[in-house]
N, C-alpha and C positions, 0 to 999 in steps of 0.2 A: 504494500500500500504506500503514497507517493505521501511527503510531509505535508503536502494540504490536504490531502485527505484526511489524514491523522488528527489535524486540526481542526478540519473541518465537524469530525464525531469528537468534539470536545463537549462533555455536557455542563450547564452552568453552572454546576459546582465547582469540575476542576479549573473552568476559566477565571473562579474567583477567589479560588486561593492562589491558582498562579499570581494572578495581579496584585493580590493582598504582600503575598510575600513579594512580590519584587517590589512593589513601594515601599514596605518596610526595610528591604535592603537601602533600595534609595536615597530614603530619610535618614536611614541611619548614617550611611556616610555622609551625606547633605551636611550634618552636624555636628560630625567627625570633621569634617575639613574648613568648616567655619574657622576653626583655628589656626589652619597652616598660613590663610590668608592675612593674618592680623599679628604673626608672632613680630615684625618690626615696631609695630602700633604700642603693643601692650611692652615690650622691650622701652620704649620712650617711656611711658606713663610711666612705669616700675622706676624707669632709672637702671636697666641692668641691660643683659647683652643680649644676643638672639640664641645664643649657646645655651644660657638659664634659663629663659621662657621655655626652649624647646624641651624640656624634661616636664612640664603638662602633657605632650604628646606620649614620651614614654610612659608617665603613671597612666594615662588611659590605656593606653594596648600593654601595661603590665596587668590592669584588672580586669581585663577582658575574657583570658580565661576561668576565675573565677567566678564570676557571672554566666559564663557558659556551662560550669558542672553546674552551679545551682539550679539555674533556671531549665538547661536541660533534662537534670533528674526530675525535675516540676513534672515538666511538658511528657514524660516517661510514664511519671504516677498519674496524673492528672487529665494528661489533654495536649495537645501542640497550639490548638485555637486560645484556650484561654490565657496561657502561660504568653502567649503570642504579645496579644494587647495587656497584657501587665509590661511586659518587657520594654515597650514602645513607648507608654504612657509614663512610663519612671525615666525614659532616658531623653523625653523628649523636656519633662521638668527641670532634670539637670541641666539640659542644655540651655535653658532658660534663666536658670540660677547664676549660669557663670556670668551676666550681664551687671550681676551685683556684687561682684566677689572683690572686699575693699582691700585686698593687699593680694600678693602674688603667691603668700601660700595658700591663703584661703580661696585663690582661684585653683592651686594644686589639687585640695581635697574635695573640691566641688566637681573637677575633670577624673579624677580620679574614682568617684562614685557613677560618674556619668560612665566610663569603661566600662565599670561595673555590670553595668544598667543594658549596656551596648549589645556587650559580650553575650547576653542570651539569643539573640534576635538570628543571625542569620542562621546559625544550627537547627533553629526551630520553624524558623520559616523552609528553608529546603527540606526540611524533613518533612515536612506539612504536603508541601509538593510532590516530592518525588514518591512518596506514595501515597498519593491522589490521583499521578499520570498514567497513560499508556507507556508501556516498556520501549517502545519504539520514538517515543519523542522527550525520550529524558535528555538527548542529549542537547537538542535545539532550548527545551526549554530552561536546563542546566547554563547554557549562553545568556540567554534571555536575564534570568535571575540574579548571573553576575555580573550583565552590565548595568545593573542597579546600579551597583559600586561607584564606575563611572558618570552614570547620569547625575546620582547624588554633590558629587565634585562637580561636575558641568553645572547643578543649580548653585552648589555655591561663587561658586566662578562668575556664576551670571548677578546675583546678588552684592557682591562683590563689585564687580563690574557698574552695577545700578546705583547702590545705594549708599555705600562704604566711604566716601565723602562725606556725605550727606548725616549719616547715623551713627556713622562711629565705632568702633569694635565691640562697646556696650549693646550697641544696636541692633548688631548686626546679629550678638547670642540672642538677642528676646526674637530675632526671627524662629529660632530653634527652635519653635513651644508649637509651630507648624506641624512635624506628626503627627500630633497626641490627635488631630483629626482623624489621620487612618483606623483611631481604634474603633469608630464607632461603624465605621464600612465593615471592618471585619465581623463585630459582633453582628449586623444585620445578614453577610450575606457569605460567608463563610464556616464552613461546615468541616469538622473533622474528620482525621483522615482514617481509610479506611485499615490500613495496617493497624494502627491503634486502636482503634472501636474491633476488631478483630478480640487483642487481645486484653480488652479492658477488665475483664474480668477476671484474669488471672493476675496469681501473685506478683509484685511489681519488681522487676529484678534488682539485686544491690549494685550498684554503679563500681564499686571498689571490685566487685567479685567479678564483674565482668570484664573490668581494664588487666585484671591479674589475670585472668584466661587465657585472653588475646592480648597481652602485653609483647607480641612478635610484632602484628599490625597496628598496632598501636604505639609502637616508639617509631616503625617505620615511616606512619604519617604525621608524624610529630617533626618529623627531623623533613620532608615531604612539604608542609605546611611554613618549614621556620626559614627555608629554601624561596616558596612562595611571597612569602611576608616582606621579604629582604627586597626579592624581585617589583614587588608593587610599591610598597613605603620609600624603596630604596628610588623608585625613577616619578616619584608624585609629590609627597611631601616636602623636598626640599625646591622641589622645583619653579614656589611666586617668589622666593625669597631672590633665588638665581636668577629672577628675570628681574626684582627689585634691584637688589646692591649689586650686583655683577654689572648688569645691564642699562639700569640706570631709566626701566622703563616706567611711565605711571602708573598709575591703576588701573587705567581700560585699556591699555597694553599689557598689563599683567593677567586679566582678567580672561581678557579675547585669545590669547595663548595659550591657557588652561581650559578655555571651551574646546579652542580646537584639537585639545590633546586627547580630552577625554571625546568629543565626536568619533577618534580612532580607537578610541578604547571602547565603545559601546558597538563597532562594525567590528574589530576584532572579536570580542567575547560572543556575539552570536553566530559571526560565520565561521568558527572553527567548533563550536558547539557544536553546530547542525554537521558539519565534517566529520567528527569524530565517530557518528553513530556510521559511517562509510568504515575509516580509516583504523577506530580503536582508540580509548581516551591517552593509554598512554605516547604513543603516536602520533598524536594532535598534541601533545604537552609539550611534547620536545621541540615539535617544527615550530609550532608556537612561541618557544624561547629564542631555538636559533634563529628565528630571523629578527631577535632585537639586534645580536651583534656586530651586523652590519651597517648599523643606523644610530650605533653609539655615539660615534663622531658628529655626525651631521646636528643631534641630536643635542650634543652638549658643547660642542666648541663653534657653531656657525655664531655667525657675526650681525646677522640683518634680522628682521622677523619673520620675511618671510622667509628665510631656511631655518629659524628655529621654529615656526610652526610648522613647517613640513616635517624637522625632524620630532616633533612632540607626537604629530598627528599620527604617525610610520611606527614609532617606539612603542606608543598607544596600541595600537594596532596587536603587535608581536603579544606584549607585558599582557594584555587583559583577553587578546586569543587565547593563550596558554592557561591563564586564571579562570576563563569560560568553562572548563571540562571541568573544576574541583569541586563546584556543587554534587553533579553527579557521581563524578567516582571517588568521592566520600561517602556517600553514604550509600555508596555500591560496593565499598570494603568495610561498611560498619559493622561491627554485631548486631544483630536483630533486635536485639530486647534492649537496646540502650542508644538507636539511630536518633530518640531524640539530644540525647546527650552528647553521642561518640564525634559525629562531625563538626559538630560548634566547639568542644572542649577541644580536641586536637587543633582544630584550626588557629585554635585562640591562645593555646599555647605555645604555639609556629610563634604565635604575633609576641607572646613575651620574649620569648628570645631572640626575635628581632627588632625588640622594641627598642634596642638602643641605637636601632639606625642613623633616626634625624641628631642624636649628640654625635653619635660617630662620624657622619659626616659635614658638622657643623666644627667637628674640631680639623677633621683634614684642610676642609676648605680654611680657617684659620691660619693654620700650618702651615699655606702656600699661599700667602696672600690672597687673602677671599677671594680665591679659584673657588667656587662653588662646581664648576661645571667639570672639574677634575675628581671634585669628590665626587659627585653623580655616575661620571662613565666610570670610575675605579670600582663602586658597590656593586653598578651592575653588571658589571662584564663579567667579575668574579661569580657571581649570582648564576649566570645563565649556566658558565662552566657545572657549578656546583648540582643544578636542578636540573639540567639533562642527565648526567651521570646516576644520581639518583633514582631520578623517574626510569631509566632504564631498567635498573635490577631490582625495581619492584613489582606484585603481582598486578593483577586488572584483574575485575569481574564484572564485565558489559554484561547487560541483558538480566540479572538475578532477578527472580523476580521476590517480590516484599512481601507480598501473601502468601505464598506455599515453602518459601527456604527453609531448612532446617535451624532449628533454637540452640540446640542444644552443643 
């Protein structure tokens, strides 16, 4: 059957937890990246450097997995739907908090709750989905799901872009309070997935006893994830700052190049999605990376804007193609009885041990004379080597299906 087909016999429930969770992705990082664009801002106000402000970014993707076992073993015992909109609704108030945060730690421990709060959401929302869908379009809609990511960065980019003069880096968090809308679409028109109502009535498995099981797969996509993490934080996050102080560009030059990085990063992540269900996820992970390395240069040493948006747009492309297949075959190597926990906890755990990215290469670029864009190709070239290798001598399991696999 042809992929519009497939789509075509979507019935309105799985159309709307797809959409459910990929907004929730979207917002999530929407809100997430509100702050990459303003770490020069709140650096003034403080009085400190961009090197100190950037350690909010770390304590958020250090709490991130946290929030992913919690809220995961929730959505496990409980539900994926409900667990869903609590997760949404608490990260979207933090986000809103941080507009009032009267000194630079007390914006720490407000970003740091907000990780928190974060960390539940995409483990749950993919879990929600993928088993909801037909076996034959996880892989397009696995694309679909993580160009959330992307798109969420393209809105704040655009916000940024629009109003970031105007409102202020105060201003710009109380946009953040913007999810907490999604929860009420979810509760109306979102429905539970059927792998869970399957096994709702059975004993609810121990999260600890399960990681100890499969602690083979499970350090495997730990280390899988921490590879990932490097590859995305490493070529996004530091990247307004490098188009600020390197560059020397405004705000709607800063802005309009982070649109057009992530526009490559939301055609990367769905057309190598829909590839994958041809080719094989791990297969589509690798081509995915290799062909960042060719666009390293162009990427972080061009001179004009328009070769640094062609090489953002190109980099985009590769970085969020390859990150398109991890919805799916995450939770296509999960354990059964802990899928809503096992792929948001791994992923999220990738993310602390790559959380000290944006300091690591806040200190290189230091190091070499605010070369930003040296530290940028040095994370990610290393990155690509690392997660091809990886991704090779790891297993794949296209196709399982979530209703009849074995538990035990």
């Amino acid at each position: 059957m042809s992929l519009v087909a497939e789509l075509k016999g979507l019935n309105r429930k799985q159309v709307h937890s797809i959409w459910a969770s990929y907004l929730g992705w979207t917002l999530d990082a929407f809100d997430f990246f509100l702050l990459v664009f303003m770490l020069s801002a709140i650096a003034k106000e403080y009085g400190t450097d961009i090197k100190t402000v950037s350690e909010a970014t770390f304590l958020t993707l250090a709490a991130r997995p946290f929030g992913a076992f919690v809220f995961g073993w929730m959505a496990d015992r409980f539900g994926r739907r409900p667990i869903m909109m609590i997760v949404i609704l608490l990260f979207s108030l933090f986000s809103f908090a941080s507009a009032f945060a009267w000194s630079l730690a007390s914006l720490f421990v407000i970003r740091t709750l907000f990780g928190f709060c974060m960390g539940g959401e995409w483990g749950i929302g993919a879990s929600l989905v993928m088993e909801s869908i037909p076996i034959k379009l996880r892989g397009p809609v696995s694309g679909l799901l993580q160009s959330g990511y992307p798109t969420g960065y393209f809105l704040a980019s655009l916000i940024y872009f629009l109003l970031f003069d105007t409102i202020g880096w105060r201003g710009m968090f109380m946009v953040g309070i913007a999810p907490a809308i999604l929860v009420f679409l979810i509760r109306m028109h979102v429905e539970e997935s059927p792998a869970f109502e399957k096994r709702r009535h059975e004993r609810p498995a121990n999260p600890l006893r399960e990681l100890r099981k499969h602690w083979k797969i499970a350090l495997y996509v730990v280390v899988l994830m921490t590879a990932f993490n490097f590859f995305s934080h490493g070529t996004q996050d530091m990247y307004p700052t490098f188009l600020e102080k390197q560059h020397k560009f405004d705000t709607h030059m800063v802005g309009l190049l982070a649109m057009v990085g992530n526009a490559g990063a939301i055609v990367g992540g769905i057309s190598v999605g829909i590839w994958s269900e041809r080719i094989g996820r791990k297969r589509a992970i690798i081509i995915g990376s290799l062909l960042a390395l060719p666009v390293i240069p162009l990427w972080a040493f061009s001179a004009t804007p328009l070769m640094l948006g062609l090489g953002a747009f190109l980099i985009q492309i590769a970085v969020q193609g390859a990150w398109g297949i991890v919805p799916v075959h995450l939770n296509e190597l999960s354990p059964p009885l802990v899928r809503g926990m096992f792929p948001g906890f791994a992923y999220q755990l990738g993310n602390l041990i790559a959380s000290r990215n944006l300091p690591i290469q806040a200190s290189i670029a230091q190091s070499h004379g605010g070369n930003f864009g040296l530290a940028m190709a040095i994370v990610a070239g290393i990155t690509v080597v690392v997660l091809v290798a990886w991704t090779a001598i790891g297993p794949e399991r296209t196709d399982v299906d979530f209703l009849t696999e074995k538990t035990n």
